[in-house]
mmCIF entry with sequence, helices, sheets and N, C-alpha, C, O atoms, coordinates in Angstrom:
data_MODEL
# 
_entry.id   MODEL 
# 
_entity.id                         1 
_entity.type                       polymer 
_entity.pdbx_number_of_molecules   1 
# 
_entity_poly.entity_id                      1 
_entity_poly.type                           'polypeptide(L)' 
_entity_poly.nstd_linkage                   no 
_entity_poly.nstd_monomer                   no 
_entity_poly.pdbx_seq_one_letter_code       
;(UNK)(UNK)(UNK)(UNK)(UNK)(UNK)(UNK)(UNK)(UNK)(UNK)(UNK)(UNK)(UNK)(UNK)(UNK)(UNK)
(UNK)(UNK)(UNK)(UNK)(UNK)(UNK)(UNK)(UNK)(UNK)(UNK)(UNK)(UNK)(UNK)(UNK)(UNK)(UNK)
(UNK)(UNK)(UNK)(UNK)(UNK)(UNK)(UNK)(UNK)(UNK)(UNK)(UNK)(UNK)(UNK)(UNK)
;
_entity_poly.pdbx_seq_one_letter_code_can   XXXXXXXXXXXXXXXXXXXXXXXXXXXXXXXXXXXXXXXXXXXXXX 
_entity_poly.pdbx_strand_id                 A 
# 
loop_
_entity_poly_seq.entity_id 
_entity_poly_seq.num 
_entity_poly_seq.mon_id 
_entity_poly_seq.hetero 
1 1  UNK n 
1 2  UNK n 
1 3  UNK n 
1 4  UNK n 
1 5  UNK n 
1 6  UNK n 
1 7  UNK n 
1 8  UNK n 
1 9  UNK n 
1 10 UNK n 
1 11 UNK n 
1 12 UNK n 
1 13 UNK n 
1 14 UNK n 
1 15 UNK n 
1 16 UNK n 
1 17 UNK n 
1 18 UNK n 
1 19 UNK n 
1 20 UNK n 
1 21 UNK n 
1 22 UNK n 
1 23 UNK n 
1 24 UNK n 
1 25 UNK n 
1 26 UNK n 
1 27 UNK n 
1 28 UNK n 
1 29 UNK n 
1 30 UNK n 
1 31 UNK n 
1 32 UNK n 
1 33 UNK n 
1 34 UNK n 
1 35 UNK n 
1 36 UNK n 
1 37 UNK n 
1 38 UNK n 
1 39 UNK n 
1 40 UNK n 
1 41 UNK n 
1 42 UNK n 
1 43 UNK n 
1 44 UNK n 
1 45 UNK n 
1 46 UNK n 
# 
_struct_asym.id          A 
_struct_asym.entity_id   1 
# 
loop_
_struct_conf.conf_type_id 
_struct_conf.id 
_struct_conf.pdbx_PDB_helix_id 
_struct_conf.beg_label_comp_id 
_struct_conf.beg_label_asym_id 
_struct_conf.beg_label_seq_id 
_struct_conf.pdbx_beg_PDB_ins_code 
_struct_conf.end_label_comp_id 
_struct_conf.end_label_asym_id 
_struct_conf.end_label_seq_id 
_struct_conf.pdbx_end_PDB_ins_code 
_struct_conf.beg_auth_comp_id 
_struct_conf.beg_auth_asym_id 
_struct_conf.beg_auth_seq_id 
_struct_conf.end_auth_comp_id 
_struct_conf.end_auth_asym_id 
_struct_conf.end_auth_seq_id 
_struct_conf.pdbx_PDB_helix_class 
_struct_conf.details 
_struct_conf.pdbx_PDB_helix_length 
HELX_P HELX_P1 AA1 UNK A 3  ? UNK A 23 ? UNK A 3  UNK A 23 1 ? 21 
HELX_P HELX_P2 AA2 UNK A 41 ? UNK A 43 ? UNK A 41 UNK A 43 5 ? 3  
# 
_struct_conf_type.id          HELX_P 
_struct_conf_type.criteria    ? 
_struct_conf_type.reference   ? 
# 
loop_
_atom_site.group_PDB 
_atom_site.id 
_atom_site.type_symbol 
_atom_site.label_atom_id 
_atom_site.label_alt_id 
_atom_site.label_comp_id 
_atom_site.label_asym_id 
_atom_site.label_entity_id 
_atom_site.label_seq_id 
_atom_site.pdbx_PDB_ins_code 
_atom_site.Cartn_x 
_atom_site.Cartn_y 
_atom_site.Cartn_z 
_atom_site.occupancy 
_atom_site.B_iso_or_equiv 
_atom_site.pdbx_formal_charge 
_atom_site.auth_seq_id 
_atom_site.auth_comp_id 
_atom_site.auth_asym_id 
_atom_site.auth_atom_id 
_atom_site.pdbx_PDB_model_num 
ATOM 1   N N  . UNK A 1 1  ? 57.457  139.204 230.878 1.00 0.00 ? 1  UNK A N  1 
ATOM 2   C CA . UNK A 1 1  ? 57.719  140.626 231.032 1.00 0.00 ? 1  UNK A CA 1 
ATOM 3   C C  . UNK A 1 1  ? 56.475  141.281 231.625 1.00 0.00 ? 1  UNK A C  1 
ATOM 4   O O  . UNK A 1 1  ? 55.321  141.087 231.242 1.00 0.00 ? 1  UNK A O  1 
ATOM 5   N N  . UNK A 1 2  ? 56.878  142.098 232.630 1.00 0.00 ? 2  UNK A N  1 
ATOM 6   C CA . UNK A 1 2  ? 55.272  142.966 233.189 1.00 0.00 ? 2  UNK A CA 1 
ATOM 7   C C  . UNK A 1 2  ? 54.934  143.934 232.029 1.00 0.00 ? 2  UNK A C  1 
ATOM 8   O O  . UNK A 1 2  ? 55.536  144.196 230.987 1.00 0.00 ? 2  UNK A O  1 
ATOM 9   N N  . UNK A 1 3  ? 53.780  144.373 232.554 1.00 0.00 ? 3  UNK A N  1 
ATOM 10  C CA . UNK A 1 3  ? 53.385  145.443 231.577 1.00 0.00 ? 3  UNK A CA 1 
ATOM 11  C C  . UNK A 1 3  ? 54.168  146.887 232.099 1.00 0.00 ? 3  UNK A C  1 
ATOM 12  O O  . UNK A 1 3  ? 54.037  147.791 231.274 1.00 0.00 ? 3  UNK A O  1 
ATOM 13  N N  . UNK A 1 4  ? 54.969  147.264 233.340 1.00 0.00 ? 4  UNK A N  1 
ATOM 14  C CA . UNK A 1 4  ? 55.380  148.258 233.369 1.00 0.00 ? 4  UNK A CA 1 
ATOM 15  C C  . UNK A 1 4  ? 57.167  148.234 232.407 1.00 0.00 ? 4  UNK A C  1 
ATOM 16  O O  . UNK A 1 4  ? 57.810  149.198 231.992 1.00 0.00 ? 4  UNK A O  1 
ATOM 17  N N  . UNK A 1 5  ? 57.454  146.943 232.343 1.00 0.00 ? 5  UNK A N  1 
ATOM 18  C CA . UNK A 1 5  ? 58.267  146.934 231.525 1.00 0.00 ? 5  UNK A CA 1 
ATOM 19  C C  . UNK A 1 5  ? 58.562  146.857 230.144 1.00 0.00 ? 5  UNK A C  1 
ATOM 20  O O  . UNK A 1 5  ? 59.649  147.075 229.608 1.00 0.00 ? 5  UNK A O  1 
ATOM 21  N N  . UNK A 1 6  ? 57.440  146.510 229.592 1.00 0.00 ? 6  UNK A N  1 
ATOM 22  C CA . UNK A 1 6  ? 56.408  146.603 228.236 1.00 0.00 ? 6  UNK A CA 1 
ATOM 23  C C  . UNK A 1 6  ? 56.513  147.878 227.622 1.00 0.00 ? 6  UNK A C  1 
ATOM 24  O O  . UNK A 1 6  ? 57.045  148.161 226.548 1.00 0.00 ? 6  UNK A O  1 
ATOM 25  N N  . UNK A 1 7  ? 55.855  148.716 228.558 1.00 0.00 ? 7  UNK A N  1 
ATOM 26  C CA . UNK A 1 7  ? 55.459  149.755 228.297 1.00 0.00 ? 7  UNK A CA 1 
ATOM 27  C C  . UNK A 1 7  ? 56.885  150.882 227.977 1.00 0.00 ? 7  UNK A C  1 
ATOM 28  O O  . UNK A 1 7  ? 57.117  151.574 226.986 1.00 0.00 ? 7  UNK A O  1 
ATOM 29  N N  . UNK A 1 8  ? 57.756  150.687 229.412 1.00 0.00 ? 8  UNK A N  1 
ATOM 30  C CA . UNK A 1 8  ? 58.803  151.323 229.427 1.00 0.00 ? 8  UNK A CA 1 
ATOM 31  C C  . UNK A 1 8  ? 59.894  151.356 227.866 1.00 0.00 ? 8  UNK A C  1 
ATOM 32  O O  . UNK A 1 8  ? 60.538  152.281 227.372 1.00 0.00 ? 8  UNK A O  1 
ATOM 33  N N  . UNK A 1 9  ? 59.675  149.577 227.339 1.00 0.00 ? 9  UNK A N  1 
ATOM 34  C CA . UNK A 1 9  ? 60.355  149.668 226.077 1.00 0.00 ? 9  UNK A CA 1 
ATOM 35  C C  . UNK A 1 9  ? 59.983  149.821 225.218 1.00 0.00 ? 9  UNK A C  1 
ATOM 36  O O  . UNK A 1 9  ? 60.744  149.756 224.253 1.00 0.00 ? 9  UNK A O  1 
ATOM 37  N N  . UNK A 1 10 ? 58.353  150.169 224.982 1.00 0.00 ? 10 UNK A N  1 
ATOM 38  C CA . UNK A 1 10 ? 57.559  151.208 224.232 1.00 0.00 ? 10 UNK A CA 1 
ATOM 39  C C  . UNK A 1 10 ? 57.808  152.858 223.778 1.00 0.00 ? 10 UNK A C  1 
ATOM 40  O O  . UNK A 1 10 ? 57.761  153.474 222.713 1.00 0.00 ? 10 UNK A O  1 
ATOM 41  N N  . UNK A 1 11 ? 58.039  153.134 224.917 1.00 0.00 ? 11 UNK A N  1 
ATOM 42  C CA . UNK A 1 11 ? 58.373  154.121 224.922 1.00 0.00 ? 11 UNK A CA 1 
ATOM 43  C C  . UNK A 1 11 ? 59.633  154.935 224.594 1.00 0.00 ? 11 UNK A C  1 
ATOM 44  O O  . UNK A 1 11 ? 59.832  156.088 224.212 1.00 0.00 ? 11 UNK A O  1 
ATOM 45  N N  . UNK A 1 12 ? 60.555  153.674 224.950 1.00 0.00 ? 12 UNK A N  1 
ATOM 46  C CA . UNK A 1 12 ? 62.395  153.669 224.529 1.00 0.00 ? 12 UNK A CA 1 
ATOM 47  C C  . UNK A 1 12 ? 62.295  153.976 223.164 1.00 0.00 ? 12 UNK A C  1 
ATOM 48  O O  . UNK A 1 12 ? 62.836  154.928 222.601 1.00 0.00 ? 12 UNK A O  1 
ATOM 49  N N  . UNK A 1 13 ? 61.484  153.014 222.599 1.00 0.00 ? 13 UNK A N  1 
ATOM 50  C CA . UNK A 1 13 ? 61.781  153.134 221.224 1.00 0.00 ? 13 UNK A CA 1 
ATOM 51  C C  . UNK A 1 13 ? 60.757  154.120 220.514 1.00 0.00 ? 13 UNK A C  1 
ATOM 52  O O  . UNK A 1 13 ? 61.187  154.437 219.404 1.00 0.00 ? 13 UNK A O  1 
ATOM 53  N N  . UNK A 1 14 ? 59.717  154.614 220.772 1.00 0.00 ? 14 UNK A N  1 
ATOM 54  C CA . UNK A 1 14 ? 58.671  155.356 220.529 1.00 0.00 ? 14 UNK A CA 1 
ATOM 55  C C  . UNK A 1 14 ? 59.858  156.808 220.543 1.00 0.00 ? 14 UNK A C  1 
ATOM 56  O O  . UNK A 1 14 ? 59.877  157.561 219.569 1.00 0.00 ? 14 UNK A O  1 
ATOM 57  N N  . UNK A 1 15 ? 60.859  157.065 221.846 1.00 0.00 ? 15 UNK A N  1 
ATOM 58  C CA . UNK A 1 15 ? 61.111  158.233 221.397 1.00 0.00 ? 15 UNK A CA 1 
ATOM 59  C C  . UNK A 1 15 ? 62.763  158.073 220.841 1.00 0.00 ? 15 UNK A C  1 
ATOM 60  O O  . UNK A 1 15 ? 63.558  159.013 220.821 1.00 0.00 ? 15 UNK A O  1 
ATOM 61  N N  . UNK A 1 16 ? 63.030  156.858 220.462 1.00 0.00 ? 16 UNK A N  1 
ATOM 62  C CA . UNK A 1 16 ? 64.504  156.544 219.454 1.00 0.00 ? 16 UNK A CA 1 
ATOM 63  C C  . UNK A 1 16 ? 63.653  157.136 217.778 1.00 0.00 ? 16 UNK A C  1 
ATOM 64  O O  . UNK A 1 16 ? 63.785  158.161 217.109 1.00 0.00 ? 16 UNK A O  1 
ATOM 65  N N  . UNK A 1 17 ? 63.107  156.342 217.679 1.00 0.00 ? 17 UNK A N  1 
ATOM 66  C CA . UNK A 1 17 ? 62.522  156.552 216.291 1.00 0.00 ? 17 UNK A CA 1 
ATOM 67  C C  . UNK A 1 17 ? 62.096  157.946 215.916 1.00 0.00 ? 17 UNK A C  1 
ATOM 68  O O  . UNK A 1 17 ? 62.306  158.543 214.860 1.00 0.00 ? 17 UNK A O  1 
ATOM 69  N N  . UNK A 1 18 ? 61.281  158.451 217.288 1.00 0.00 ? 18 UNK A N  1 
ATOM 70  C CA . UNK A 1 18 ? 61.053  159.810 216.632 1.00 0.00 ? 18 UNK A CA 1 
ATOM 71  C C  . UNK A 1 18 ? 61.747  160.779 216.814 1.00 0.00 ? 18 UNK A C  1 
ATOM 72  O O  . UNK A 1 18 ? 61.697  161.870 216.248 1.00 0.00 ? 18 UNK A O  1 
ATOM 73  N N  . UNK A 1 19 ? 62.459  160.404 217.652 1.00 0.00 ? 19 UNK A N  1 
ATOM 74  C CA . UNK A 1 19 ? 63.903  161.756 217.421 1.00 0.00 ? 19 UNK A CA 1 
ATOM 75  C C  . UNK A 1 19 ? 64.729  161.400 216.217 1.00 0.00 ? 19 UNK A C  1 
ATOM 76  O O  . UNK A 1 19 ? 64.898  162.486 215.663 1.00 0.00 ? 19 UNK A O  1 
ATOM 77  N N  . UNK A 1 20 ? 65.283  160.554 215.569 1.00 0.00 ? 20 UNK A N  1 
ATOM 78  C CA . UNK A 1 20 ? 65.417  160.017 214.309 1.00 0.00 ? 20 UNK A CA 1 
ATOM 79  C C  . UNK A 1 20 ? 64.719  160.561 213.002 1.00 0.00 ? 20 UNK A C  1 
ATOM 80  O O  . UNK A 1 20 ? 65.312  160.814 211.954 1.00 0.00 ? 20 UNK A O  1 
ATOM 81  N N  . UNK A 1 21 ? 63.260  160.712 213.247 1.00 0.00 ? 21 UNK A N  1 
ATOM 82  C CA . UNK A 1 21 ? 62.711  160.883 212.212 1.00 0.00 ? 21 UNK A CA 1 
ATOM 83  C C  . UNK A 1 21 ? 62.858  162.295 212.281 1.00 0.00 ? 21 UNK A C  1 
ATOM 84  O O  . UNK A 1 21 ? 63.003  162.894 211.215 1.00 0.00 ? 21 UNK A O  1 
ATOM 85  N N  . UNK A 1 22 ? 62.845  163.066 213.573 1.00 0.00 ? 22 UNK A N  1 
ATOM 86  C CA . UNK A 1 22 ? 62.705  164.744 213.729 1.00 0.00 ? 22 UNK A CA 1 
ATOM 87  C C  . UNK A 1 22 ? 64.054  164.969 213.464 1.00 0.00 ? 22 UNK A C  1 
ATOM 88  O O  . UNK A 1 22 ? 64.107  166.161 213.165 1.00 0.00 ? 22 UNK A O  1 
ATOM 89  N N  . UNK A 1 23 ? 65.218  164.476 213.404 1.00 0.00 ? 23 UNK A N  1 
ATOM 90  C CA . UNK A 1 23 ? 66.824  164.768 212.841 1.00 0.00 ? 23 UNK A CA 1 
ATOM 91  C C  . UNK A 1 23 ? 66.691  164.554 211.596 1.00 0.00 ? 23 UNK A C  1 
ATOM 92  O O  . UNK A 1 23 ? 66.986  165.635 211.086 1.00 0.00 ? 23 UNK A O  1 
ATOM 93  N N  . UNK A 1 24 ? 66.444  163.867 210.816 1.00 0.00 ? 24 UNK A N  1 
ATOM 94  C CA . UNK A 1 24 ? 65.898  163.364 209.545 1.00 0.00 ? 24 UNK A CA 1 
ATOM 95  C C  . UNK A 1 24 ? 65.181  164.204 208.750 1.00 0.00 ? 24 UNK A C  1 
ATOM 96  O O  . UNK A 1 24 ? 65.233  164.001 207.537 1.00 0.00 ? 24 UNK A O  1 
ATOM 97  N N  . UNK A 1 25 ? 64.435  165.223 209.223 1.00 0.00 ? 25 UNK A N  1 
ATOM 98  C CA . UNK A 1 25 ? 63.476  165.980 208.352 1.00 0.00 ? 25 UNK A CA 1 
ATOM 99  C C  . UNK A 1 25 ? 63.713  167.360 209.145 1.00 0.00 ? 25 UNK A C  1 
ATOM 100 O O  . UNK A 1 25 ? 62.841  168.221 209.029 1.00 0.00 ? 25 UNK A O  1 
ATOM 101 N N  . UNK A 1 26 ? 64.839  167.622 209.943 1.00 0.00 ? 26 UNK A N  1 
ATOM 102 C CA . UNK A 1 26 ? 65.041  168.765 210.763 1.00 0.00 ? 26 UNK A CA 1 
ATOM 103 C C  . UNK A 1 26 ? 65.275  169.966 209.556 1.00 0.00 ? 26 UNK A C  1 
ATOM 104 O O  . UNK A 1 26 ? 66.280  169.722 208.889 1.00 0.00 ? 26 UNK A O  1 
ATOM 105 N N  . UNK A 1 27 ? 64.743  170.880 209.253 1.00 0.00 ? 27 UNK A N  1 
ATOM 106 C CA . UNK A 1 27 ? 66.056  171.840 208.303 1.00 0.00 ? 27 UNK A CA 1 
ATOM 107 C C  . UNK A 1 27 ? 66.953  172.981 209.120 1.00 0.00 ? 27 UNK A C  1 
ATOM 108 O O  . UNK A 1 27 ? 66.850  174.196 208.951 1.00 0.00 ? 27 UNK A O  1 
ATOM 109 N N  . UNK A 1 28 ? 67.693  172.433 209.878 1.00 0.00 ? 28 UNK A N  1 
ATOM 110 C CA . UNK A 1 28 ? 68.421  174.051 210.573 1.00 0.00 ? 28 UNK A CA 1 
ATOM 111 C C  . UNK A 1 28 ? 68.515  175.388 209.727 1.00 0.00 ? 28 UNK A C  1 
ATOM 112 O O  . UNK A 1 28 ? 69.092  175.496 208.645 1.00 0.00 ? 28 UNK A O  1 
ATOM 113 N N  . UNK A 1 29 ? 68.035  176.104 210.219 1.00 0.00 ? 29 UNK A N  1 
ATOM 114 C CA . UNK A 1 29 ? 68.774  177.517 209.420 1.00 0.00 ? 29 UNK A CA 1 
ATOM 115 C C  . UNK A 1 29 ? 70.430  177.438 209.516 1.00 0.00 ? 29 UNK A C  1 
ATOM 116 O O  . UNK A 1 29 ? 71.082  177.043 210.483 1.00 0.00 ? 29 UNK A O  1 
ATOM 117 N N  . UNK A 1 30 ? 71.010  178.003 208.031 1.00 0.00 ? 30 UNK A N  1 
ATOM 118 C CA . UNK A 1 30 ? 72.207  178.546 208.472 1.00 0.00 ? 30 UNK A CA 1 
ATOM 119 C C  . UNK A 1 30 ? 72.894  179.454 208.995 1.00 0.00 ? 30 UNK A C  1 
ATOM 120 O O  . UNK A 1 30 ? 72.341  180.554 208.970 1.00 0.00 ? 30 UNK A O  1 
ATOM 121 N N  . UNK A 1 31 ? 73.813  179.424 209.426 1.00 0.00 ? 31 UNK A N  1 
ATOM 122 C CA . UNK A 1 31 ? 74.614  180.541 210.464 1.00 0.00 ? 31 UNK A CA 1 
ATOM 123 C C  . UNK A 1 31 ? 74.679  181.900 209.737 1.00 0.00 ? 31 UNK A C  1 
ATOM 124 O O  . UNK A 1 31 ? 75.216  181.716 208.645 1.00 0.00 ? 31 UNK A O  1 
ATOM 125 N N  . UNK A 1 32 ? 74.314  183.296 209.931 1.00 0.00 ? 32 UNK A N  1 
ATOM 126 C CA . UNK A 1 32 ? 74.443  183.764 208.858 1.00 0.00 ? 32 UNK A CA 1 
ATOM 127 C C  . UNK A 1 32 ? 75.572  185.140 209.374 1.00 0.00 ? 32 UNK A C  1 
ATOM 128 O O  . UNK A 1 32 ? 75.773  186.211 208.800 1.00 0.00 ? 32 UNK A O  1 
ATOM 129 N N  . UNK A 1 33 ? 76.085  184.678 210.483 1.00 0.00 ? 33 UNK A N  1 
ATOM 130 C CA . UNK A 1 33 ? 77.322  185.546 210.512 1.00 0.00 ? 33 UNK A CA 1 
ATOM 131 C C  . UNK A 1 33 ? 78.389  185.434 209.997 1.00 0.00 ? 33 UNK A C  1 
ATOM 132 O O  . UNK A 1 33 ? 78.961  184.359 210.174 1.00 0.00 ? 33 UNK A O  1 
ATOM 133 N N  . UNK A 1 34 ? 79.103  186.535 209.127 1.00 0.00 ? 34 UNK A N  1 
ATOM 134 C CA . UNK A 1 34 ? 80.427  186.523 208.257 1.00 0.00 ? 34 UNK A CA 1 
ATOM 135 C C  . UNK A 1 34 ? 81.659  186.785 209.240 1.00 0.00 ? 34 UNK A C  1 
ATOM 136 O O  . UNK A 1 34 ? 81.961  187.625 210.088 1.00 0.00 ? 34 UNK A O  1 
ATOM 137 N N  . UNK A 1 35 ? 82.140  185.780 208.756 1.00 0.00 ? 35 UNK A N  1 
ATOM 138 C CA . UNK A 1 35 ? 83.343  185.336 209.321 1.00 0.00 ? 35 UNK A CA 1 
ATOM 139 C C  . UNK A 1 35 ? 84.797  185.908 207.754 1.00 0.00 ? 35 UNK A C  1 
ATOM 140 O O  . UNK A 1 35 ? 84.968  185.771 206.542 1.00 0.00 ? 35 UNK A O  1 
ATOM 141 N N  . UNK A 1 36 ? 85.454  186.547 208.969 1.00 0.00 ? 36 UNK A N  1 
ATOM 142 C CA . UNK A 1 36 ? 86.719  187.160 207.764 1.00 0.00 ? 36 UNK A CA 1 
ATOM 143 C C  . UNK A 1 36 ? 87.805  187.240 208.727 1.00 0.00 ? 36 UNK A C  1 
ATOM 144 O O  . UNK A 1 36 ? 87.852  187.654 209.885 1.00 0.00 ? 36 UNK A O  1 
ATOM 145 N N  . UNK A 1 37 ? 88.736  186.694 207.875 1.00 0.00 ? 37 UNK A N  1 
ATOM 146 C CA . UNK A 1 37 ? 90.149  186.466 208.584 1.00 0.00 ? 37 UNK A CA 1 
ATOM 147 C C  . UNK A 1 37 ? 91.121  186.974 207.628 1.00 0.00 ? 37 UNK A C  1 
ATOM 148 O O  . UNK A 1 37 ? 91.004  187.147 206.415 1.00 0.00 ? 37 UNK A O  1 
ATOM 149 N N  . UNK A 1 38 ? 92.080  187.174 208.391 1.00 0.00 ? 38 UNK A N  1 
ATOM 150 C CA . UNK A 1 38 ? 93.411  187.932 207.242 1.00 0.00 ? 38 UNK A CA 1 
ATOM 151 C C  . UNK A 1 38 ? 94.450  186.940 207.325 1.00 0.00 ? 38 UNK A C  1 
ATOM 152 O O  . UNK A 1 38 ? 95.239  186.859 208.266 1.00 0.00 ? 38 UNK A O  1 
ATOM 153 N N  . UNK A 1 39 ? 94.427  186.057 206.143 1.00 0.00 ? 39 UNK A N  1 
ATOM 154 C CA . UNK A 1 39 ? 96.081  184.852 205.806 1.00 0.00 ? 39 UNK A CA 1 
ATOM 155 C C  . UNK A 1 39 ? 97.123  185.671 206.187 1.00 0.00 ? 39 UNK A C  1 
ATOM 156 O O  . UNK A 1 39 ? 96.826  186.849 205.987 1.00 0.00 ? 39 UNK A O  1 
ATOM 157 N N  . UNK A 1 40 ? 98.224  185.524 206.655 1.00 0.00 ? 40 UNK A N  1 
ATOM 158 C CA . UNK A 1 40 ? 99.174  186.564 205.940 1.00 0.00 ? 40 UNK A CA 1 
ATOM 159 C C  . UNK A 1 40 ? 100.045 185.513 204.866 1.00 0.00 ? 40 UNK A C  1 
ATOM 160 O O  . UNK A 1 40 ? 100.231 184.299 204.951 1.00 0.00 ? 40 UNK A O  1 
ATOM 161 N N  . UNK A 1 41 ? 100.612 186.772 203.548 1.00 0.00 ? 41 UNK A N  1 
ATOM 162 C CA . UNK A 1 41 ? 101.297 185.823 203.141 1.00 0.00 ? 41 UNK A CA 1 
ATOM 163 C C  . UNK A 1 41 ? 102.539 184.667 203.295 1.00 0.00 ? 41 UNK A C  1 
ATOM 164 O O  . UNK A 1 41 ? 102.820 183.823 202.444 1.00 0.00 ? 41 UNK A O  1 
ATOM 165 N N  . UNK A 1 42 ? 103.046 184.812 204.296 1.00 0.00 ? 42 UNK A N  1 
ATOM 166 C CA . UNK A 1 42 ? 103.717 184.198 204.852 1.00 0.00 ? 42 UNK A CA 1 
ATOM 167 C C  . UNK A 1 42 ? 103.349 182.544 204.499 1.00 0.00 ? 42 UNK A C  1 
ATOM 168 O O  . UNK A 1 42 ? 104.116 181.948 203.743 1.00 0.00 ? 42 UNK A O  1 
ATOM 169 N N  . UNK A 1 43 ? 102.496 182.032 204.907 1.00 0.00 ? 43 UNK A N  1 
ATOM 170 C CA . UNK A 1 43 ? 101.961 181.323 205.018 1.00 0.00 ? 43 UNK A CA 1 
ATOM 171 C C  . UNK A 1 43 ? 101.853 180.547 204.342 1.00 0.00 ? 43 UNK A C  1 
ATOM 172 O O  . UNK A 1 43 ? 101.843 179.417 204.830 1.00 0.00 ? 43 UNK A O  1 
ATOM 173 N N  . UNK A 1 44 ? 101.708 180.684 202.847 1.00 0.00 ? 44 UNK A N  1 
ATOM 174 C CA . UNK A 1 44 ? 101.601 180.195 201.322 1.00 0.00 ? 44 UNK A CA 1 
ATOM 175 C C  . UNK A 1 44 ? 102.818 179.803 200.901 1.00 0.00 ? 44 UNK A C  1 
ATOM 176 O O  . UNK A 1 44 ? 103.774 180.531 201.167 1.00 0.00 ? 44 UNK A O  1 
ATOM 177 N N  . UNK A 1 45 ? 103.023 178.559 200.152 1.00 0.00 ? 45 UNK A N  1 
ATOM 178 C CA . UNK A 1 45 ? 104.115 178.595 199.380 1.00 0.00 ? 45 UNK A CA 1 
ATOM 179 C C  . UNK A 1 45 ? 104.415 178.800 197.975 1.00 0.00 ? 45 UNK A C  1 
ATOM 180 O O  . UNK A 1 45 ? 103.669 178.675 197.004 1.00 0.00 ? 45 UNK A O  1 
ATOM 181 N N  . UNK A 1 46 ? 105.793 179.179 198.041 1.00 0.00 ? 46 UNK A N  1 
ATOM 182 C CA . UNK A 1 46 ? 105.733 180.055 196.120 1.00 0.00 ? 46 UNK A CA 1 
ATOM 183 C C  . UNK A 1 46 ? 106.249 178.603 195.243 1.00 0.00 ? 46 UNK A C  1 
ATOM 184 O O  . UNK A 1 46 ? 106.367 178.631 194.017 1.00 0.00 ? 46 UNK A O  1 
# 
């Protein structure tokens, strides 16, 4: 294997792992818009 291909799968995995680890320890905020809908009763059964 050359070293430009070495390197290249260095790097493959250098940024697999750390996008992994940055999804992994990500905390998203939550959505904080209220959402309201009207059922009608129709819909339900008795």
């Amino acid at each position: 294997m050359s070293i430009v291909s070495r390197f290249l799968v260095a790097l493959v995995l250098t940024v697999v792992v750390g996008g992994g680890a940055f999804l992994a320890t990500w905390d998203p905020p939550p959505p904080t818009a209220k959402v309201e809908k009207v059922i009608p009763n129709d819909r339900f059964v008795r």
